[in-house]
Kinemage of the C-alpha trace (Angstrom):
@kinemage 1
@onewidth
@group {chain A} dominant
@subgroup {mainchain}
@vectorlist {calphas} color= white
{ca unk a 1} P 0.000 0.000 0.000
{ca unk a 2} L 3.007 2.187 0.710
{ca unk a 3} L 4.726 1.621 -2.933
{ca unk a 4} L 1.981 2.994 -4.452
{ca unk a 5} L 1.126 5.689 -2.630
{ca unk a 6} L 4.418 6.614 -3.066
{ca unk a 7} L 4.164 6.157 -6.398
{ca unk a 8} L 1.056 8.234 -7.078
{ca unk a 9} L 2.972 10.885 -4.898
{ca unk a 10} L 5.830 11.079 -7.272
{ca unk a 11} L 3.553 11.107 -10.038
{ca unk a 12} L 3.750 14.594 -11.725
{ca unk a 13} L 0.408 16.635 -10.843
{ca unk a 14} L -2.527 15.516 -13.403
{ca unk a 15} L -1.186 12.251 -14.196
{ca unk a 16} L -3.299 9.972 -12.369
{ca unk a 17} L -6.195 11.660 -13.849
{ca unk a 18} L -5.485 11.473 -17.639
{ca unk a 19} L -4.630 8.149 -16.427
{ca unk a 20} L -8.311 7.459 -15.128
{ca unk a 21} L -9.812 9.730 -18.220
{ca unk a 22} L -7.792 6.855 -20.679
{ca unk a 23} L -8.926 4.220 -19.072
{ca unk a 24} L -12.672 4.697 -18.359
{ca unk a 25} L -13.158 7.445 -20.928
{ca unk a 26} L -14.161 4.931 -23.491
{ca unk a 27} L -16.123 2.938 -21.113
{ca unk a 28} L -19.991 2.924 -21.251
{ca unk a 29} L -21.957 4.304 -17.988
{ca unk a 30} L -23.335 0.921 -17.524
{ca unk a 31} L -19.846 -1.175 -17.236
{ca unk a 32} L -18.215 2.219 -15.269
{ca unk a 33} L -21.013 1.811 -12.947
{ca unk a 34} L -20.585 -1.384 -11.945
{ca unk a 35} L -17.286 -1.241 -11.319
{ca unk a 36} L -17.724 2.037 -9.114
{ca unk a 37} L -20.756 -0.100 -7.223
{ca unk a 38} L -17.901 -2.849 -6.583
{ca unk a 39} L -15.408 -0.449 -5.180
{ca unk a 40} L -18.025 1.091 -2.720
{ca unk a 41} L -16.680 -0.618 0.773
{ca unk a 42} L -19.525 0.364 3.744
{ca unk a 43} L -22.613 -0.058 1.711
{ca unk a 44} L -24.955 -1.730 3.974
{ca unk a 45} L -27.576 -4.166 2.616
{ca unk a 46} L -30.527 -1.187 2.407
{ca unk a 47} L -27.771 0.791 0.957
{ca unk a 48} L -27.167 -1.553 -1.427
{ca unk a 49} L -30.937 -2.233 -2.446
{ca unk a 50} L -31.542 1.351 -2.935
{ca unk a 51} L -28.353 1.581 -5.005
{ca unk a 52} L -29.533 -0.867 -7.308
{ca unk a 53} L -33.171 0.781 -6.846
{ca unk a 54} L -31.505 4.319 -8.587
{ca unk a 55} L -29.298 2.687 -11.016
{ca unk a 56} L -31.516 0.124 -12.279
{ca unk a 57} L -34.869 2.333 -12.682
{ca unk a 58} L -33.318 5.729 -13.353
{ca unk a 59} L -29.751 6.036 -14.097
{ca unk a 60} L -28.970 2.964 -16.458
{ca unk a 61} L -31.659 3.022 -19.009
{ca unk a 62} L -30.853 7.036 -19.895
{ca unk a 63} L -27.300 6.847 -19.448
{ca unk a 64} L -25.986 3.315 -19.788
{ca unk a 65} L -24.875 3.108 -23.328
{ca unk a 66} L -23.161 6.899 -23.023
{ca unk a 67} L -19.527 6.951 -23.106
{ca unk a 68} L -17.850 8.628 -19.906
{ca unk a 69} L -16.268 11.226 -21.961
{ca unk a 70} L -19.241 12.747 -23.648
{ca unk a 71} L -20.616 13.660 -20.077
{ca unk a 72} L -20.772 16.607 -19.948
{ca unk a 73} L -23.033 20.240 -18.047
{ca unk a 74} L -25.871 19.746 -20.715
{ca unk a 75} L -26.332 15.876 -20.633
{ca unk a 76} L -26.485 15.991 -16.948
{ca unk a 77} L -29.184 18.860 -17.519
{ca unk a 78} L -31.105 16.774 -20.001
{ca unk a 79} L -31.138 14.055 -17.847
{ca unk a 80} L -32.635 15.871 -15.161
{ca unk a 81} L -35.010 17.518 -16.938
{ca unk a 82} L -35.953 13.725 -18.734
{ca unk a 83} L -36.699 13.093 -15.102
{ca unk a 84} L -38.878 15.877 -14.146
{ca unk a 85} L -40.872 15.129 -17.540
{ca unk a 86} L -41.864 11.673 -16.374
{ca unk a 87} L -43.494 12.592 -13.510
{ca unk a 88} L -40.200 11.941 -10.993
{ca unk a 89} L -40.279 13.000 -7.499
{ca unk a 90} L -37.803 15.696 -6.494
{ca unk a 91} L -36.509 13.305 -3.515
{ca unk a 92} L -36.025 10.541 -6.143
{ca unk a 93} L -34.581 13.283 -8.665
{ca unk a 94} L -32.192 14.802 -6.066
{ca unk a 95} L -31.138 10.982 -4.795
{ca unk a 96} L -30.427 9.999 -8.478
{ca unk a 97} L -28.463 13.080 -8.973
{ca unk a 98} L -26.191 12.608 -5.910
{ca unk a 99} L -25.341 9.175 -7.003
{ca unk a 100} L -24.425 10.159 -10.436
{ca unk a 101} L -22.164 13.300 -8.478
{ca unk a 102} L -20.709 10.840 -6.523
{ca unk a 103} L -19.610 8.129 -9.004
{ca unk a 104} L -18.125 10.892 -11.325
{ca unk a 105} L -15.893 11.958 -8.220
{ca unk a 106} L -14.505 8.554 -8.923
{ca unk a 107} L -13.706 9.097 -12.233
{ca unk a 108} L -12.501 12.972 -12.092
């Protein structure tokens, strides 16, 4: 664990990002997803339910075939607004939302 922390500390600044923008750049929202989902440690088994809940009925049939790098201000708007337009709840809306923010931290 120490080698590469090291080694991401030695990294020149920016690196590790256009490292993480080649690799899941291509990737589709569906297979990027899942892979964040694994990587998500203290998920508890409601968390986990509702997880699946957001992805599964919101997120993943407008977004899964998008690449990662064609995410951008105005699909994230669209999205929303696709949302709104079929008669979403704003708690289900603003839930949705924070678990897209959150998985992009992962990728940014």
């Amino acid at each position: 664990m120490t080698e590469v922390y090291n080694a991401k500390k030695a990294a020149p600044r920016g690196q590790a990002k256009a490292e993480r923008i080649a690799r899941y750049g291509v990737m589709r929202f569906e297979e990027y997803s899942g892979e964040w989902k694994a990587g998500q440690r203290d998920l508890g088994p409601a968390s986990v339910v509702h997880l699946d809940s957001l992805l599964n009925i919101h997120l993943l049939p407008l977004l899964g075939s998008r690449q990662m790098n064609t995410f951008d201000h105005m699909v994230v708007k669209s999205f929303l607004q696709t949302l709104e337009r079929n008669g979403i709840g704003l708690a289900a809306q603003a839930n949705t939302f924070d678990k897209l923010k959150t998985s992009f931290i992962w990728f940014r």
